[in-house]
C-alpha positions as CSV (number, residue, x, y, z in Angstrom):
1,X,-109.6,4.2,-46.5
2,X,-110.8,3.9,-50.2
3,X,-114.3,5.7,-51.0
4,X,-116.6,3.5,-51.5
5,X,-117.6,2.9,-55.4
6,X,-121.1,4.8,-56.4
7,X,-123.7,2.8,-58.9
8,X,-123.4,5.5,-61.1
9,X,-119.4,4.7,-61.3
10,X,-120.1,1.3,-62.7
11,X,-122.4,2.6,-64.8
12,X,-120.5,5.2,-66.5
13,X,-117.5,2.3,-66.6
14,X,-119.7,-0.2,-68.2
15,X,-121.1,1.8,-70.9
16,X,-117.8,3.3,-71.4
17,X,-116.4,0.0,-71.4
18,X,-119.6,-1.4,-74.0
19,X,-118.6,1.5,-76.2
20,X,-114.9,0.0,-76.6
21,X,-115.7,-3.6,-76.9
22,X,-117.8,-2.8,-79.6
23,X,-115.5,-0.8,-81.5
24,X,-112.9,-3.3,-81.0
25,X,-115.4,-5.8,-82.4
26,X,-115.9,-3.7,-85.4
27,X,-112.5,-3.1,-86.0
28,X,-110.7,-5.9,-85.2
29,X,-112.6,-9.0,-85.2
30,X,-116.2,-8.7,-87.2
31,X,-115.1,-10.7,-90.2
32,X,-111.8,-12.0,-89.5
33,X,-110.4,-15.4,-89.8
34,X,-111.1,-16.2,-86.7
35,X,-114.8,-14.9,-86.4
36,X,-115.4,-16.7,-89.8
37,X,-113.6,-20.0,-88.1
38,X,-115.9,-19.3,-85.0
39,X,-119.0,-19.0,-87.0
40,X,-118.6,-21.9,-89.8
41,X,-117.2,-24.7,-87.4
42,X,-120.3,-24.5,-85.4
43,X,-122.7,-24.1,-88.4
44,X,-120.9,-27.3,-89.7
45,X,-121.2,-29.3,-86.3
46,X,-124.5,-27.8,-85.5
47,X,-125.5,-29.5,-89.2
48,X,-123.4,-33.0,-88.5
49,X,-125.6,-33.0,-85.2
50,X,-129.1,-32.4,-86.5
51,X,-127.9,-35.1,-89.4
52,X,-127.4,-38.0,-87.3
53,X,-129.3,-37.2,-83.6
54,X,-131.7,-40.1,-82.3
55,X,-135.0,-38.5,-82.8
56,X,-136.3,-41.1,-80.6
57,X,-134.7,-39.5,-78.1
58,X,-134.5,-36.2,-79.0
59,X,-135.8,-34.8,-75.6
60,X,-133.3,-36.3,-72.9
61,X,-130.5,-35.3,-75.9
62,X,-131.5,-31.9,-75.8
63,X,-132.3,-31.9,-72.3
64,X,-128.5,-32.6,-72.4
65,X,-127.5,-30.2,-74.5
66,X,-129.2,-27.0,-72.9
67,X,-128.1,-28.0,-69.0
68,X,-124.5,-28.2,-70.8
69,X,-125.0,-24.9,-72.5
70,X,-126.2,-22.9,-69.9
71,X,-123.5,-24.0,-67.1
72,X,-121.0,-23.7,-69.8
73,X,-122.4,-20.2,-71.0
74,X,-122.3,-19.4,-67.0
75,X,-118.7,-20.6,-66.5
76,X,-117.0,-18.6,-69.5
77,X,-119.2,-15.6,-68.2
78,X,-117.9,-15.9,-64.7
79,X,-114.5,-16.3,-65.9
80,X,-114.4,-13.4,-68.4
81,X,-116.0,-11.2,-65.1
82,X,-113.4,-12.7,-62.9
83,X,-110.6,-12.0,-65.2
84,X,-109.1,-15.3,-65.4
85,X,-109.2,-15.3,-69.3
86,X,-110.8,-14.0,-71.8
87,X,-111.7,-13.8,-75.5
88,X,-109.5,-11.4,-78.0
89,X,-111.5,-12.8,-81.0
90,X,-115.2,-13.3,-80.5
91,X,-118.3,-13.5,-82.7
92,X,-120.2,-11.2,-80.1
93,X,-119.0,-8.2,-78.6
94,X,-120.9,-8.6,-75.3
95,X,-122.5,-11.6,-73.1
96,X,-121.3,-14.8,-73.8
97,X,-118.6,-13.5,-76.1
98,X,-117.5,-17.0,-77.2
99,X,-121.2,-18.0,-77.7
100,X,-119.8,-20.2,-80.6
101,X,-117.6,-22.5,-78.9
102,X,-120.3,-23.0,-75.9
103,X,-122.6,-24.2,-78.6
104,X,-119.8,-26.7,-79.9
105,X,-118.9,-27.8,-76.7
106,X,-122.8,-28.9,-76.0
107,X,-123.2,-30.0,-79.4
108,X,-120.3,-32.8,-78.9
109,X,-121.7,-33.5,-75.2
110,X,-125.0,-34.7,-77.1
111,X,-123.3,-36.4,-79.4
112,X,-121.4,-38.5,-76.7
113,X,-124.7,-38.6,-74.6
114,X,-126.4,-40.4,-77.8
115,X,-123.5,-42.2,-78.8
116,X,-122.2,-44.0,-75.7
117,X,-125.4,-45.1,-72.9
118,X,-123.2,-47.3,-71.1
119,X,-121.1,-45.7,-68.1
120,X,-118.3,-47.7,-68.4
121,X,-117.8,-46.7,-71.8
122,X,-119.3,-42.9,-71.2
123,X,-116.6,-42.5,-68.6
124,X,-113.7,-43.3,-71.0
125,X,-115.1,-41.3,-73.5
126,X,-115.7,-38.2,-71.7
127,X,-111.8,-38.6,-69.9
128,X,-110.9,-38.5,-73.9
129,X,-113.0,-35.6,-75.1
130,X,-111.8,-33.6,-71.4
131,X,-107.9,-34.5,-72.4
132,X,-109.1,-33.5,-76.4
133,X,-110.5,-29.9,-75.6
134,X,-108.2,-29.1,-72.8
135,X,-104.9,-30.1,-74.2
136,X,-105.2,-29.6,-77.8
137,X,-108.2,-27.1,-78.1
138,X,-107.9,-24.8,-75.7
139,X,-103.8,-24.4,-76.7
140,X,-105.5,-24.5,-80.6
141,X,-107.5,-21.5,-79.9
142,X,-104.7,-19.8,-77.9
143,X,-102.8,-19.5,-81.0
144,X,-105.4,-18.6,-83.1
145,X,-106.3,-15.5,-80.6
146,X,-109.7,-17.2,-79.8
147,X,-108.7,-17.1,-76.4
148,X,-106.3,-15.4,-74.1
149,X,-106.1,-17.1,-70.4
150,X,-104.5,-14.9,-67.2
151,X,-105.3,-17.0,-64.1
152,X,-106.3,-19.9,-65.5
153,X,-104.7,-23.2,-67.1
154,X,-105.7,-26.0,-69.3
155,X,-104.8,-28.8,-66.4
156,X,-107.6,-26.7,-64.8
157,X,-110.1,-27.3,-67.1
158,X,-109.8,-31.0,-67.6
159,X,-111.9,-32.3,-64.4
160,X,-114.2,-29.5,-65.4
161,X,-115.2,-30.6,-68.8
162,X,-115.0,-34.4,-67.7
163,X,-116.9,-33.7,-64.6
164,X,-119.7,-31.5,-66.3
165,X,-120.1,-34.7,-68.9
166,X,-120.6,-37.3,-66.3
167,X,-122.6,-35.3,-63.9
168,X,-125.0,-33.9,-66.4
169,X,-125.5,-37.6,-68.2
170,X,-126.0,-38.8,-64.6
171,X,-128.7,-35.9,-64.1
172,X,-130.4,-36.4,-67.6
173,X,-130.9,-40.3,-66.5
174,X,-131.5,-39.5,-63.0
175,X,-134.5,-37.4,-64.9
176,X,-135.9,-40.3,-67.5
177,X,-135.9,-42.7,-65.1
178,X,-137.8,-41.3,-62.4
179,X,-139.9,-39.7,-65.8
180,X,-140.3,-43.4,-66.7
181,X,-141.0,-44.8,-63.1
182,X,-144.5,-42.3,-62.4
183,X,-146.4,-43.0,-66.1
């Protein structure tokens, strides 16, 4: 039978293992193409967003936009831990590595949110945006060396980007309206 693993272990391992992602940062990625990518394409959508969002509704948008954010930020966390993929180009070396493409991927869910209030038309939006990031970003950032799966395929992450849209425009409703109902 194994020994078991001491506290102490993990901590040596994770500093040890700190230490090298951040000298891989340094080395490799800080200022590459792909951090620079990273970095400008959520700038620019972050800008395009803040440009056109309904003010009016600015609250359940962003309401929106930080339930999206942290499940997504959670997801890619778990993920990276449970070694189904991971990030070989990254604009931060530690916690939510990919950072910028969680903040692009809530940024468009507002902008859908906004954009399309009927579910009819929300539904067949968000099936196009899930087939758009799974099958031509995710292979997009594959060969760029943004990310690198193991376990994991982009049929797999279809029903979870068009799932998270629907269920998180449902909650945001769910939300105003009873908001609406007690004043």
């Amino acid at each position: 039978m194994k020994d078991s693993v001491r506290f102490s272990e993990l901590e040596k391992a994770q500093k040890t293992l700190s230490h090298l992602r951040l000298d891989y940062w340094r080395e490799e990625v800080l200022y590459s193409f792909q951090w620079w990518f990273l970095l400008i394409s959520t700038f620019v959508i972050g800008y395009l967003w803040w440009k056109f969002v309904d003010r009016s509704r600015l609250r359940n948008i962003v309401l929106h936009g930080f339930l999206t954010l942290s499940i997504v930020i959670f997801l890619d966390v778990l993920g990276s831990e449970l070694h189904l993929w991971d990030y070989p180009k990254m604009v931060l070396p530690w916690g939510s590595r990919i950072i910028c493409i969680d903040i692009i991927i809530s940024l468009v869910f507002m902008m859908l949110y906004q954009r399309f209030r009927v579910w009819k038309t929300y539904i067949l939006i968000s099936l196009l945006m899930a087939l758009t990031f799974a099958f031509i970003l995710e292979p997009l950032a594959i060969f760029m060396n943004i990310y690198k799966p193991y376990a994991w395929k982009s049929v797999y992450s279809f029903p979870i980007y068009f799932l998270l849209s629907v269920f998180i425009k449902w909650l945001v409703d769910t939300i105003h309206r009873i908001e609406t109902r007690e004043k």
